[in-house]
PyMOL Python script that loads the backbone (N, CA, C, O; Angstrom):
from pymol import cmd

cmd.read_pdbstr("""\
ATOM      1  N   UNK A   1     139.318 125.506  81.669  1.00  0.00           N
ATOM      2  CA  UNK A   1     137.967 125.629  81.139  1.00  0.00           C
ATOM      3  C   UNK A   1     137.207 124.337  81.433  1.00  0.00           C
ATOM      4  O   UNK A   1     137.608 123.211  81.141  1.00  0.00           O
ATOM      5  N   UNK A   2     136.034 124.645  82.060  1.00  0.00           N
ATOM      6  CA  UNK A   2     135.606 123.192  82.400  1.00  0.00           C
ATOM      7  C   UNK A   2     134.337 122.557  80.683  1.00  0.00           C
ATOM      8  O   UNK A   2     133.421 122.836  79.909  1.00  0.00           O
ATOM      9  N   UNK A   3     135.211 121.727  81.062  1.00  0.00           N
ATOM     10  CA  UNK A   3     134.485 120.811  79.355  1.00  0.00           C
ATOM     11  C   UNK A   3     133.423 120.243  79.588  1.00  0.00           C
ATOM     12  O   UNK A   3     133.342 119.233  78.890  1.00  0.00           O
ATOM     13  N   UNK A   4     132.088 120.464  80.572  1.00  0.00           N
ATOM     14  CA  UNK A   4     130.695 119.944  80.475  1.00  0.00           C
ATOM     15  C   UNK A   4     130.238 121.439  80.216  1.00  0.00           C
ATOM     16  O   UNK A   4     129.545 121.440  79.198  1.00  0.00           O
ATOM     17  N   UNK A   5     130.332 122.409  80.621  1.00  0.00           N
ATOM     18  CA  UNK A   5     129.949 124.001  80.220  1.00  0.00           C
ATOM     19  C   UNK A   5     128.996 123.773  78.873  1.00  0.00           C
ATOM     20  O   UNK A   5     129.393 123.208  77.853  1.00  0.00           O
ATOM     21  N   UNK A   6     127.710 124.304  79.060  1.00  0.00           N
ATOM     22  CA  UNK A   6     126.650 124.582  78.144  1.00  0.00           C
ATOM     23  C   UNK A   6     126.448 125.742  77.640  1.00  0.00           C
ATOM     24  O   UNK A   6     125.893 126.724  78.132  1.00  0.00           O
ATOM     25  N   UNK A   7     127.196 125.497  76.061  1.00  0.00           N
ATOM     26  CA  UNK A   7     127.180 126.982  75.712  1.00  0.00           C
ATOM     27  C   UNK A   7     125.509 127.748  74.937  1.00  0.00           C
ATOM     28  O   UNK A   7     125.486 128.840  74.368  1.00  0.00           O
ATOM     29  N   UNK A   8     124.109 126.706  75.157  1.00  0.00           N
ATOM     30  CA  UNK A   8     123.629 127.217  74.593  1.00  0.00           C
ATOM     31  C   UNK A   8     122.531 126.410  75.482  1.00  0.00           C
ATOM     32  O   UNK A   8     122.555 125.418  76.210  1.00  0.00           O
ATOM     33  N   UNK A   9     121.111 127.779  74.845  1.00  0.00           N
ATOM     34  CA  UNK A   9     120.092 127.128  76.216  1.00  0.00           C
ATOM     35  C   UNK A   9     119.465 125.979  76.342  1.00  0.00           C
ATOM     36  O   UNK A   9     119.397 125.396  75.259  1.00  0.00           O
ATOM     37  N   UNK A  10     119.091 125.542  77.015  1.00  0.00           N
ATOM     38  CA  UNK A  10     118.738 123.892  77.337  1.00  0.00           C
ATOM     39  C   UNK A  10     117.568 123.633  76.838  1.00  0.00           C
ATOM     40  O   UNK A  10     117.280 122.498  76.460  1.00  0.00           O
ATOM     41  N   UNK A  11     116.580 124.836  76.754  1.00  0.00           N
ATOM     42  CA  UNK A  11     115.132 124.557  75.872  1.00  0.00           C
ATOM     43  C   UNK A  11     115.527 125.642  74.739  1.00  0.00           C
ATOM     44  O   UNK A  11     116.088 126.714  74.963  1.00  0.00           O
ATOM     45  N   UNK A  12     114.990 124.984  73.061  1.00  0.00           N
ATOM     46  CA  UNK A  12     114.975 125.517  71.919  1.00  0.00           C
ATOM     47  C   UNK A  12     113.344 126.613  72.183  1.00  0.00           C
ATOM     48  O   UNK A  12     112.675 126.934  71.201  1.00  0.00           O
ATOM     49  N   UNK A  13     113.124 126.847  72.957  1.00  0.00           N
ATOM     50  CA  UNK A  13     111.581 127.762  73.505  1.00  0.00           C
ATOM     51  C   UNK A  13     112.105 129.262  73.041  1.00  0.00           C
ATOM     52  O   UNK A  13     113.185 129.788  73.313  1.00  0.00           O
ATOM     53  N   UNK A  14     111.000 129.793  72.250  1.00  0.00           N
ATOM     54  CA  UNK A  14     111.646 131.198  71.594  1.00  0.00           C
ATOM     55  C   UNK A  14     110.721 132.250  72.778  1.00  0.00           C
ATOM     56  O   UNK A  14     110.064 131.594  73.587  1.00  0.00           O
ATOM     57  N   UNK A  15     110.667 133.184  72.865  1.00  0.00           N
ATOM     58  CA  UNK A  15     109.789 134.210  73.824  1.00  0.00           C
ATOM     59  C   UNK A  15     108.464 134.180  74.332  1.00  0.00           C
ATOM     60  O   UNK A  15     108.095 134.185  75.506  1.00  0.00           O
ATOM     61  N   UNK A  16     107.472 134.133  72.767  1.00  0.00           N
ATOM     62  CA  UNK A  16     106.320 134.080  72.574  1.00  0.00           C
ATOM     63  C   UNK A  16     106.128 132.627  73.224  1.00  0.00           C
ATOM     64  O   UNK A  16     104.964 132.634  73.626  1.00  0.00           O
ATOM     65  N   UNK A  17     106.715 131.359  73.530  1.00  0.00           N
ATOM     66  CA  UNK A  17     106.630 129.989  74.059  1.00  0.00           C
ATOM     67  C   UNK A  17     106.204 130.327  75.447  1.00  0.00           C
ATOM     68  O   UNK A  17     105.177 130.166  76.107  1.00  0.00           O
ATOM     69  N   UNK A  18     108.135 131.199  75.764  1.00  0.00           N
ATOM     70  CA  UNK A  18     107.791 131.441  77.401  1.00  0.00           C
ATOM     71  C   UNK A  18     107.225 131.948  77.905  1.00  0.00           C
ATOM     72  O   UNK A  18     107.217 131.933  79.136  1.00  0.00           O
ATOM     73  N   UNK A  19     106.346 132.765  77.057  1.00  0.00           N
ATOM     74  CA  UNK A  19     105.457 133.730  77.823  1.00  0.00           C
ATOM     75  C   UNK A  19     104.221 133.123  78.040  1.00  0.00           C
ATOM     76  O   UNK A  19     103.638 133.422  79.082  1.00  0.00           O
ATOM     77  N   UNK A  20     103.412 131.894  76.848  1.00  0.00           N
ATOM     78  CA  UNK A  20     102.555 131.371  77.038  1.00  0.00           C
ATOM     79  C   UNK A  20     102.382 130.230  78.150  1.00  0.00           C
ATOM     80  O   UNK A  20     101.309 130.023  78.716  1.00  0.00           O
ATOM     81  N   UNK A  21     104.114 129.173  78.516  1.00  0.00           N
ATOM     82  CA  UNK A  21     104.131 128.655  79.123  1.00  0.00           C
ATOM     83  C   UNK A  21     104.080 129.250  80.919  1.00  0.00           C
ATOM     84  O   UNK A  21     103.698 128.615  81.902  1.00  0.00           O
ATOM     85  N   UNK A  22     104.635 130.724  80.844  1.00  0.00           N
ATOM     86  CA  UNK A  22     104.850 131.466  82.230  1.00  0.00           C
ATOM     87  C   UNK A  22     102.698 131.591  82.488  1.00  0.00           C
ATOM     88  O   UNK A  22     102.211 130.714  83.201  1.00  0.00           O
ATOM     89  N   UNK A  23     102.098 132.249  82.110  1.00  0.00           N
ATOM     90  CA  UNK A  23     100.843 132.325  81.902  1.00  0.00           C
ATOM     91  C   UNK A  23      99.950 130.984  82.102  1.00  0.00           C
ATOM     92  O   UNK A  23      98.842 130.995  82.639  1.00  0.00           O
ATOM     93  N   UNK A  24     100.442 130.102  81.711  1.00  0.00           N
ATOM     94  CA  UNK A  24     100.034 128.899  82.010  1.00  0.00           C
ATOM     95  C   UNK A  24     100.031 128.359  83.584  1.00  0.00           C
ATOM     96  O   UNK A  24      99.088 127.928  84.247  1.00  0.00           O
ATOM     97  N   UNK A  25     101.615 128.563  83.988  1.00  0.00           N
ATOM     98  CA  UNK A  25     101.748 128.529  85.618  1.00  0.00           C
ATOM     99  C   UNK A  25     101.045 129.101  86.645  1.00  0.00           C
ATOM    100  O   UNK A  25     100.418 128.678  87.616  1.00  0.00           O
ATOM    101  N   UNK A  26     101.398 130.525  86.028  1.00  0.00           N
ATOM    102  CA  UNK A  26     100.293 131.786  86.419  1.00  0.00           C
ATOM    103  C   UNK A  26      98.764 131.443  87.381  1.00  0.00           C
ATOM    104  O   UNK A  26      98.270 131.696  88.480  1.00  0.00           O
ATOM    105  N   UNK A  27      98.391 130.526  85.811  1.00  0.00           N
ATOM    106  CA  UNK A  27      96.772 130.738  85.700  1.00  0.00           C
ATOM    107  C   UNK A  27      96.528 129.302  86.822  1.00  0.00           C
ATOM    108  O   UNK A  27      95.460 129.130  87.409  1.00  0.00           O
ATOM    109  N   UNK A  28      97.758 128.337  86.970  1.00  0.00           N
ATOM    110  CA  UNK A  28      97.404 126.728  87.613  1.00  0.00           C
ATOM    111  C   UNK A  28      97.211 126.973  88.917  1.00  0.00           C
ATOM    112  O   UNK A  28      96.739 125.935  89.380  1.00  0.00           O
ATOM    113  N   UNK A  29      97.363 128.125  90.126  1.00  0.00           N
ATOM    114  CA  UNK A  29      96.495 128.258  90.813  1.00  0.00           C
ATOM    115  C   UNK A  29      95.468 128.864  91.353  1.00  0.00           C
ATOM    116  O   UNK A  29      95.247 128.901  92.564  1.00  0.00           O
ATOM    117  N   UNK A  30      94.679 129.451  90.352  1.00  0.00           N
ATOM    118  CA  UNK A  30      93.374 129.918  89.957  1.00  0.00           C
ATOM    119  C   UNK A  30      92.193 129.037  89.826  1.00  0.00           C
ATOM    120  O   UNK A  30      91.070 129.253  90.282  1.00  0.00           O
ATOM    121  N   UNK A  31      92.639 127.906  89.067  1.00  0.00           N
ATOM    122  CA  UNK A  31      91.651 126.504  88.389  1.00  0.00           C
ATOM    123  C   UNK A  31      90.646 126.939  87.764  1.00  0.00           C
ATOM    124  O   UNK A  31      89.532 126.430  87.892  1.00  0.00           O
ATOM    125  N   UNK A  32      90.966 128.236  86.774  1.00  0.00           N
ATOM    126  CA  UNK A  32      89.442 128.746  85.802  1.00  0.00           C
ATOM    127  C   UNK A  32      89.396 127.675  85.033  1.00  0.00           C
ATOM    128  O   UNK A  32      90.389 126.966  84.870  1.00  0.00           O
ATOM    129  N   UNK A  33      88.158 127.418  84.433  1.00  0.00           N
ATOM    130  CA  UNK A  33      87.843 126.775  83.444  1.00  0.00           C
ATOM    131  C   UNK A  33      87.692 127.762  82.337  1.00  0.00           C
ATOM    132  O   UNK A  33      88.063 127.235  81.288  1.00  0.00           O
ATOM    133  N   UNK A  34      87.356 128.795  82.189  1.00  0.00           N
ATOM    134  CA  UNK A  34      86.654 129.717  81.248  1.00  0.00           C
ATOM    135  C   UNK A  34      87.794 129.720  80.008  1.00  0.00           C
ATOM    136  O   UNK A  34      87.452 129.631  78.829  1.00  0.00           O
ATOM    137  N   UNK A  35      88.697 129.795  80.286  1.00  0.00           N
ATOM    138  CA  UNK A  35      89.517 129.863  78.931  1.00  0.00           C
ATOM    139  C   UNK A  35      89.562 128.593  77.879  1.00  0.00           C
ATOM    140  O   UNK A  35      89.980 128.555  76.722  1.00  0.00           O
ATOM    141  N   UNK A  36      88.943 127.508  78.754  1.00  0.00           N
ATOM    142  CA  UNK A  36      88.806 126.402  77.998  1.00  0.00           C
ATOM    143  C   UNK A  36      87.899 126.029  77.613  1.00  0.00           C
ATOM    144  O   UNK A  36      86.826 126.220  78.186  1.00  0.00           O
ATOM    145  N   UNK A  37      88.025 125.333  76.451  1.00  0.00           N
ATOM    146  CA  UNK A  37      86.479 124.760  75.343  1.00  0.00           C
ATOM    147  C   UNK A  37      85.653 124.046  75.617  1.00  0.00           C
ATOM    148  O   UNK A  37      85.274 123.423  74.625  1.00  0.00           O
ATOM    149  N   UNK A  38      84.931 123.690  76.871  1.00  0.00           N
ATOM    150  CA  UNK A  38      84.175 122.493  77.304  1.00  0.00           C
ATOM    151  C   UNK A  38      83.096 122.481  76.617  1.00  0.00           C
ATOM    152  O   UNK A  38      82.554 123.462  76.109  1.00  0.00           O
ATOM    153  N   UNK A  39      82.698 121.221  76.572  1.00  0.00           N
ATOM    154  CA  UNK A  39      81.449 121.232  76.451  1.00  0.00           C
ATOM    155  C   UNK A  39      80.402 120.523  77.166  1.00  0.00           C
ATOM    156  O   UNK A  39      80.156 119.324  77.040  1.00  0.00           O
ATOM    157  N   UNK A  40      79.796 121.353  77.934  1.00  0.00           N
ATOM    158  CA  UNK A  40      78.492 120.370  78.703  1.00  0.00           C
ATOM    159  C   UNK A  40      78.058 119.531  78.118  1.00  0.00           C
ATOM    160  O   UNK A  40      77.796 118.640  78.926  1.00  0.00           O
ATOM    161  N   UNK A  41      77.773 119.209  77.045  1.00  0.00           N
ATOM    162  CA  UNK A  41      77.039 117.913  76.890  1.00  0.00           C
ATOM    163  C   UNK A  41      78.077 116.808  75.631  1.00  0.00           C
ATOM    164  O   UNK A  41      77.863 116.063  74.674  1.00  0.00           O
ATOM    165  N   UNK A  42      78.960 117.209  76.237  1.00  0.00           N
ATOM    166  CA  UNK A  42      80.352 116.320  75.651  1.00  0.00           C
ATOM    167  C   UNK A  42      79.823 114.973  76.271  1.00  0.00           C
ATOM    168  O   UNK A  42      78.978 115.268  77.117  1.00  0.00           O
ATOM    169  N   UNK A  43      79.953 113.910  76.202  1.00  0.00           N
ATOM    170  CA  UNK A  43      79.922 112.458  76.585  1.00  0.00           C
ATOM    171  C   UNK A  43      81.065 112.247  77.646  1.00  0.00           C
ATOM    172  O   UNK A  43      82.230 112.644  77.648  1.00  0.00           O
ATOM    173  N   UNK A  44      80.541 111.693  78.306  1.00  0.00           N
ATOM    174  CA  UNK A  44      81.529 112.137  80.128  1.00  0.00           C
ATOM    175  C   UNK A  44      82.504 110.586  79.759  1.00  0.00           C
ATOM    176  O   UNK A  44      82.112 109.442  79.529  1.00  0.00           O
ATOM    177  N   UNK A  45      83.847 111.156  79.830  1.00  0.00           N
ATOM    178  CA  UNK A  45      85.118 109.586  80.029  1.00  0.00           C
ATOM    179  C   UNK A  45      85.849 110.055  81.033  1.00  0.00           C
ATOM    180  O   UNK A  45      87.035 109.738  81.122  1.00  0.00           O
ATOM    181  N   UNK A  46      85.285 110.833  81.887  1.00  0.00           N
ATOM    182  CA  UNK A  46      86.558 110.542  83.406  1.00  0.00           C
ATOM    183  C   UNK A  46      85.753 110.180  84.612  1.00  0.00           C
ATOM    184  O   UNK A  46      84.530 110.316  84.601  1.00  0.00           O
ATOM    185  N   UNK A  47      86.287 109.803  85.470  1.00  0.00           N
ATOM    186  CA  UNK A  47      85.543 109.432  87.003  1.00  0.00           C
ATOM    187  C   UNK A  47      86.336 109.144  87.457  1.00  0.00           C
ATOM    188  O   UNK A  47      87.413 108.741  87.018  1.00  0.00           O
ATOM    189  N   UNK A  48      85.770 109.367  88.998  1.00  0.00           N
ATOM    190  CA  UNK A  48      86.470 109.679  90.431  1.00  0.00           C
ATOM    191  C   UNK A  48      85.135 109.050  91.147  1.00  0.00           C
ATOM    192  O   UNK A  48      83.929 109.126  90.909  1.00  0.00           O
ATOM    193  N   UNK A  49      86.248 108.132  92.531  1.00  0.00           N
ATOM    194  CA  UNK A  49      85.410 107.172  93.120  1.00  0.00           C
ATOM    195  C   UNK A  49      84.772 108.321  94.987  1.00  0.00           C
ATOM    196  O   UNK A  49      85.474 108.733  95.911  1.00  0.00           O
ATOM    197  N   UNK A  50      83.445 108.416  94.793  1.00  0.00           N
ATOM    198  CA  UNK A  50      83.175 109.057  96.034  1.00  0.00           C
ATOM    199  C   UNK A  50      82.590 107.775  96.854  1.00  0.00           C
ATOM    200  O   UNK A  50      81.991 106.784  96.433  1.00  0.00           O
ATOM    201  N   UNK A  51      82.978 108.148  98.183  1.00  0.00           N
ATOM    202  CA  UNK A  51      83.022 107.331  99.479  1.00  0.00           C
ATOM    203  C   UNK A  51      81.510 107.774  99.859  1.00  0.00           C
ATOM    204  O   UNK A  51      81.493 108.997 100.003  1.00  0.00           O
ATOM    205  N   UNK A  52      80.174 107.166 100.081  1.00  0.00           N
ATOM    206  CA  UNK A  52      79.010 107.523 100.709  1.00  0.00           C
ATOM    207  C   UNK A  52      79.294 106.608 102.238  1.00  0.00           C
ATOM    208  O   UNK A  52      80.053 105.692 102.556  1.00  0.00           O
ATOM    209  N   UNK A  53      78.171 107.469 102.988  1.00  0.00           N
ATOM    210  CA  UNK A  53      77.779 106.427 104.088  1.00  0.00           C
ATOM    211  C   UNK A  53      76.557 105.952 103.787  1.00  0.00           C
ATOM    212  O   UNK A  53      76.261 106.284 102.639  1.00  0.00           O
ATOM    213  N   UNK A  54      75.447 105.115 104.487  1.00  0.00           N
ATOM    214  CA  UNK A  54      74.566 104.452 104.438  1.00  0.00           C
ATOM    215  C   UNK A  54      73.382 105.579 104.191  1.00  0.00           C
ATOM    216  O   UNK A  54      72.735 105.476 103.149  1.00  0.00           O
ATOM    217  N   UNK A  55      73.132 106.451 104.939  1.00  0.00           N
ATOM    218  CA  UNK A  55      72.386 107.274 104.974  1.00  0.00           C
ATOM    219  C   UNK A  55      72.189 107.957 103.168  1.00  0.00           C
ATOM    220  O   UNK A  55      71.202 108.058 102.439  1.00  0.00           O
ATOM    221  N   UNK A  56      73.228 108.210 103.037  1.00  0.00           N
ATOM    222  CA  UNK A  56      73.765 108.847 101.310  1.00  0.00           C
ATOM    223  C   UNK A  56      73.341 108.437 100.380  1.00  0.00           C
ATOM    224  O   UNK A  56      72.777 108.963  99.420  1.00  0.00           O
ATOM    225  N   UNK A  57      73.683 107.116 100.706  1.00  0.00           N
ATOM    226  CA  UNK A  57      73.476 106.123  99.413  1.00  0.00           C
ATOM    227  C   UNK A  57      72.177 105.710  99.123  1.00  0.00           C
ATOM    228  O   UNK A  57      71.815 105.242  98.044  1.00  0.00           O
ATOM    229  N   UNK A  58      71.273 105.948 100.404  1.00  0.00           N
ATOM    230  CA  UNK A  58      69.654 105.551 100.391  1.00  0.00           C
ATOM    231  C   UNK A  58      69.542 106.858  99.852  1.00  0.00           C
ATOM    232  O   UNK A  58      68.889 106.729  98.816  1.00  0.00           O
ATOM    233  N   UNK A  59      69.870 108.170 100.035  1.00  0.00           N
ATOM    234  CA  UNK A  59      69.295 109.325  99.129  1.00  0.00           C
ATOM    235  C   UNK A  59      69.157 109.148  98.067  1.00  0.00           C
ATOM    236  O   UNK A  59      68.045 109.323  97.570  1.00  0.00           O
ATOM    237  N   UNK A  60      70.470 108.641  97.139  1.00  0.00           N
ATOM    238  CA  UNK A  60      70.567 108.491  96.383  1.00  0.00           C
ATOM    239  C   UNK A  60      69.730 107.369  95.334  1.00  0.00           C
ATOM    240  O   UNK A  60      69.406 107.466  94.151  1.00  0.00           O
ATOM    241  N   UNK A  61      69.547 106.283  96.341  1.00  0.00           N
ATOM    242  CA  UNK A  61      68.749 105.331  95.968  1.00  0.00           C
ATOM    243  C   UNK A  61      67.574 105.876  95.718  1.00  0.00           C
ATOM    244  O   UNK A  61      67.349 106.065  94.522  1.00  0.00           O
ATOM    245  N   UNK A  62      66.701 106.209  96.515  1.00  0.00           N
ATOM    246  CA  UNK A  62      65.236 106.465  96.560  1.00  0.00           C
ATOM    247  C   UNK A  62      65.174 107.703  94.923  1.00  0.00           C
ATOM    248  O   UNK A  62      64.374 107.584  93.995  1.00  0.00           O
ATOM    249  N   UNK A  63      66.171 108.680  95.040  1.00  0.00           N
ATOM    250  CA  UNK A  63      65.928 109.531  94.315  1.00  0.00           C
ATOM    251  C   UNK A  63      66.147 109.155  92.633  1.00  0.00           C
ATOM    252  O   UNK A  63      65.527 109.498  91.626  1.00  0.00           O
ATOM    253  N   UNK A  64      67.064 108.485  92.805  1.00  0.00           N
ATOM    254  CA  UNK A  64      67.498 107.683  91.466  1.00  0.00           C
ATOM    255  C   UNK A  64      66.304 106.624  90.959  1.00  0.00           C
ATOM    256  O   UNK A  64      66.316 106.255  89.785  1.00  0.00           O
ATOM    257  N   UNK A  65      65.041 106.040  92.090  1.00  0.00           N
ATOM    258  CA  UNK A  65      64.438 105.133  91.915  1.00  0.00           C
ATOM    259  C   UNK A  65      62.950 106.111  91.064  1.00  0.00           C
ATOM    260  O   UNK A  65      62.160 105.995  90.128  1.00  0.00           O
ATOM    261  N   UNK A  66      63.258 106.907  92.004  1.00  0.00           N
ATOM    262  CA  UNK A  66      62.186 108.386  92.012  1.00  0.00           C
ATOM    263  C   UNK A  66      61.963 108.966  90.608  1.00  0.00           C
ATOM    264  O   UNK A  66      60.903 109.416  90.171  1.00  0.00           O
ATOM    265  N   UNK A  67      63.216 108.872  89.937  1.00  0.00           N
ATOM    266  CA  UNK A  67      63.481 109.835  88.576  1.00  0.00           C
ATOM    267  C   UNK A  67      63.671 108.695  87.449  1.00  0.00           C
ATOM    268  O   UNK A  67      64.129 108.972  86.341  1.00  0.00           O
ATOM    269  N   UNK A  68      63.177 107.037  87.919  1.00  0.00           N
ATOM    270  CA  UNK A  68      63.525 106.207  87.124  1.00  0.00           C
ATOM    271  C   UNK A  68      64.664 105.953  86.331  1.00  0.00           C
ATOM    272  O   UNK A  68      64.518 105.443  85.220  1.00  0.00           O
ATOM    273  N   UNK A  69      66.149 106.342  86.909  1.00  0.00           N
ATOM    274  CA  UNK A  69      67.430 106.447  86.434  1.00  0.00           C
ATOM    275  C   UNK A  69      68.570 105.957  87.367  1.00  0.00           C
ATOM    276  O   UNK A  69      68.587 105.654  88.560  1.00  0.00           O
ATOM    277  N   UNK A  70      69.461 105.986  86.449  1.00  0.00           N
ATOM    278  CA  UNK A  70      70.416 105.512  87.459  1.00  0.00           C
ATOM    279  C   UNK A  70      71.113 105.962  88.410  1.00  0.00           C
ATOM    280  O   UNK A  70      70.953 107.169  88.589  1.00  0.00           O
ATOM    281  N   UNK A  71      72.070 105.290  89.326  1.00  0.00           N
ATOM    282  CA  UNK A  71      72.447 106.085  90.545  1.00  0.00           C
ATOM    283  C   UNK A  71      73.759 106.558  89.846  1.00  0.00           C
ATOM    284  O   UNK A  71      74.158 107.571  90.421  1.00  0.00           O
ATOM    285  N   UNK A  72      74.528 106.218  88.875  1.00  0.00           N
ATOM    286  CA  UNK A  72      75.603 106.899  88.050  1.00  0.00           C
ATOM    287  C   UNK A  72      74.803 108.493  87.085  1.00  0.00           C
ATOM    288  O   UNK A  72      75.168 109.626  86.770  1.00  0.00           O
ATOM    289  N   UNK A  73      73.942 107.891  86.987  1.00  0.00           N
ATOM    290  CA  UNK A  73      73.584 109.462  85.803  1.00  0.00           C
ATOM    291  C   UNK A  73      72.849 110.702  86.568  1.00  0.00           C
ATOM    292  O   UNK A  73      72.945 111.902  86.308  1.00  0.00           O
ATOM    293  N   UNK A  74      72.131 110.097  87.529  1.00  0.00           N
ATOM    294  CA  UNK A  74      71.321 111.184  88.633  1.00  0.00           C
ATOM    295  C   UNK A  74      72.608 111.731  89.722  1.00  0.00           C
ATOM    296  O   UNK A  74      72.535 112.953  89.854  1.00  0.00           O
ATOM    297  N   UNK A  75      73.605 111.193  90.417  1.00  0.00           N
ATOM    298  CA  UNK A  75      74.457 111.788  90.997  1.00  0.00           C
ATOM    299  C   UNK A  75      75.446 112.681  89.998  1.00  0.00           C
ATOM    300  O   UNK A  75      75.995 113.734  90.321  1.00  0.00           O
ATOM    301  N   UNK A  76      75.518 112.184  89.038  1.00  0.00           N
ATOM    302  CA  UNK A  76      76.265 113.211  87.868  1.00  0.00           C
ATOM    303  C   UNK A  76      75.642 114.624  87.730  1.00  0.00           C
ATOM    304  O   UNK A  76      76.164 115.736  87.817  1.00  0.00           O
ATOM    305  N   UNK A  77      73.882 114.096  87.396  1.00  0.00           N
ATOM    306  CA  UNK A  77      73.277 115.257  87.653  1.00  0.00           C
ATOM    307  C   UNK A  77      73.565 116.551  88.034  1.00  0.00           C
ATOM    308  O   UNK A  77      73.951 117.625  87.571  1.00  0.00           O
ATOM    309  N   UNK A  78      73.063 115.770  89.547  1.00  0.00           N
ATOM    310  CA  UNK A  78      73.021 116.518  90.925  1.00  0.00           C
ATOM    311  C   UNK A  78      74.381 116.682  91.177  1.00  0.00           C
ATOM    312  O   UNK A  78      74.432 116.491  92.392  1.00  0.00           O
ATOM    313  N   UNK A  79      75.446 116.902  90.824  1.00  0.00           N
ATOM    314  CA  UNK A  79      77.133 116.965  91.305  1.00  0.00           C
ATOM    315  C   UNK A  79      77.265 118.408  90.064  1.00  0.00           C
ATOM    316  O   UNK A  79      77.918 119.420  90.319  1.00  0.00           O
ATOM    317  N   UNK A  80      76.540 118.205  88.824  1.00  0.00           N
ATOM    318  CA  UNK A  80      76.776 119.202  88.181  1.00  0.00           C
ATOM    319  C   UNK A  80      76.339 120.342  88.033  1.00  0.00           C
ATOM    320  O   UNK A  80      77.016 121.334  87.763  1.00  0.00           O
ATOM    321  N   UNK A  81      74.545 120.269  88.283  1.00  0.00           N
ATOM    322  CA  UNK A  81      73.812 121.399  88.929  1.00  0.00           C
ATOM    323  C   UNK A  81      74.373 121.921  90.256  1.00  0.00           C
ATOM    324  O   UNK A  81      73.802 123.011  90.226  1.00  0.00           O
ATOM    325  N   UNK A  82      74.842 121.937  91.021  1.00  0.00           N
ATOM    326  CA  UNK A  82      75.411 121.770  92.456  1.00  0.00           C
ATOM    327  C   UNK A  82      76.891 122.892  91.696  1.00  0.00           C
ATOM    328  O   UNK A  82      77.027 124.109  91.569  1.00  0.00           O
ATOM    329  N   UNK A  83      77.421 122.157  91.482  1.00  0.00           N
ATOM    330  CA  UNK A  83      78.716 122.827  90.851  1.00  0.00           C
ATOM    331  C   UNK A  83      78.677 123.921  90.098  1.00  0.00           C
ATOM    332  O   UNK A  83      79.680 124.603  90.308  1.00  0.00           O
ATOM    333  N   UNK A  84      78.150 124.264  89.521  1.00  0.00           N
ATOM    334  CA  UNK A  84      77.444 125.016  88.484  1.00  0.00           C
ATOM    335  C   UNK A  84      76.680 126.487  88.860  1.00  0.00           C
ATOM    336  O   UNK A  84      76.880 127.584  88.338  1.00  0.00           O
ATOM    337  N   UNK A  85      75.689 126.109  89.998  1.00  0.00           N
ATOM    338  CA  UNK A  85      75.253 126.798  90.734  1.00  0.00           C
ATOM    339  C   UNK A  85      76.491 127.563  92.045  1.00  0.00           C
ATOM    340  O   UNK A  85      76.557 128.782  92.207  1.00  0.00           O
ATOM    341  N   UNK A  86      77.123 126.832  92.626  1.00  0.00           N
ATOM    342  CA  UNK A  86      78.497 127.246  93.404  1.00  0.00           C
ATOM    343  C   UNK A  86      79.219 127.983  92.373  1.00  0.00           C
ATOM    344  O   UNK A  86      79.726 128.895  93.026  1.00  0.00           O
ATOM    345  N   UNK A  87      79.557 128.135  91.214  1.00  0.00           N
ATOM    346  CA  UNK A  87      80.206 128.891  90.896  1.00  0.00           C
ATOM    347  C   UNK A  87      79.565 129.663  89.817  1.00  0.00           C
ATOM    348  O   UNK A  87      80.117 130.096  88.806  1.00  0.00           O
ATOM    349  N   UNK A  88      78.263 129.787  90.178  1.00  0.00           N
ATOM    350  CA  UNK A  88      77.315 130.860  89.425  1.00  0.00           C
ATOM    351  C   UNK A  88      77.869 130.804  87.753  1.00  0.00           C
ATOM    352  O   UNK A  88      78.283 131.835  87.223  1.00  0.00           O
ATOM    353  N   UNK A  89      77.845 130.108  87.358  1.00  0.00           N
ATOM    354  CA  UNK A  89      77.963 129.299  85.876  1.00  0.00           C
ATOM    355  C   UNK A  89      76.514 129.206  85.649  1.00  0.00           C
ATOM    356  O   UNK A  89      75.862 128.911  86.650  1.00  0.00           O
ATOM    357  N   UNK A  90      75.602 129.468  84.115  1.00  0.00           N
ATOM    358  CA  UNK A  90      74.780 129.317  83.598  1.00  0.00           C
ATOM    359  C   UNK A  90      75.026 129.086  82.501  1.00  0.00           C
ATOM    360  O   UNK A  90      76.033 129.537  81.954  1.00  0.00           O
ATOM    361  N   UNK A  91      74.348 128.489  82.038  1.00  0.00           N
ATOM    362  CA  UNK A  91      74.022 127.794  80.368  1.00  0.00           C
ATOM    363  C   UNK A  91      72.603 127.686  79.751  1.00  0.00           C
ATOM    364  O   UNK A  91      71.579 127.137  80.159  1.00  0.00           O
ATOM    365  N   UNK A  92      72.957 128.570  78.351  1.00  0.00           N
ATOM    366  CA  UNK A  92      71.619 128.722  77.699  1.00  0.00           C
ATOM    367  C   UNK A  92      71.266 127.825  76.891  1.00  0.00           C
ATOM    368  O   UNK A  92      70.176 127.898  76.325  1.00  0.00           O
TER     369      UNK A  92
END
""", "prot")
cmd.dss("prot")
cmd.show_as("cartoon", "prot")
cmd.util.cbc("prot")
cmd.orient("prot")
């Protein structure tokens, strides 16, 4: 009889677990948001660094200068209207 043999299962996970955790996998290459609680006008704490060229960054400039704001809050903007619109998302 070999004496490392596991006589019992390795996760204490009862059915209703695995089924939520299988569903979970399921859903990770889909990337819906809809099942989750966002909120648009939550106060933004994540960022990701985008690479412009010269040309870009003067868009950005002029337009940010244009709307009297910054080049962090006007590209947020415009990245979220943009996004929003691509995946035909509206908000009342």
């Amino acid at each position: 009889m070999n004496k490392f043999r596991v006589n019992k299962p390795l996760s204490d996970f009862n059915n209703e677990q695995n089924i939520k955790i299988q569903n979970f996998v399921d859903g990770a290459d889909e990337h819906k948001i809809e099942g989750k609680n966002l909120n648009p006008k939550a106060k933004p704490n994540k960022s990701f660094t985008v690479p412009l060229n010269e040309y870009e960054l003067s868009l950005l400039q002029q337009l940010s200068q244009n709307l009297d704001r910054s080049q962090r809050y006007t590209s947020r903007k415009l990245l979220v209207k943009a996004l929003e619109n691509e995946l035909n998302i509206k908000h009342t």
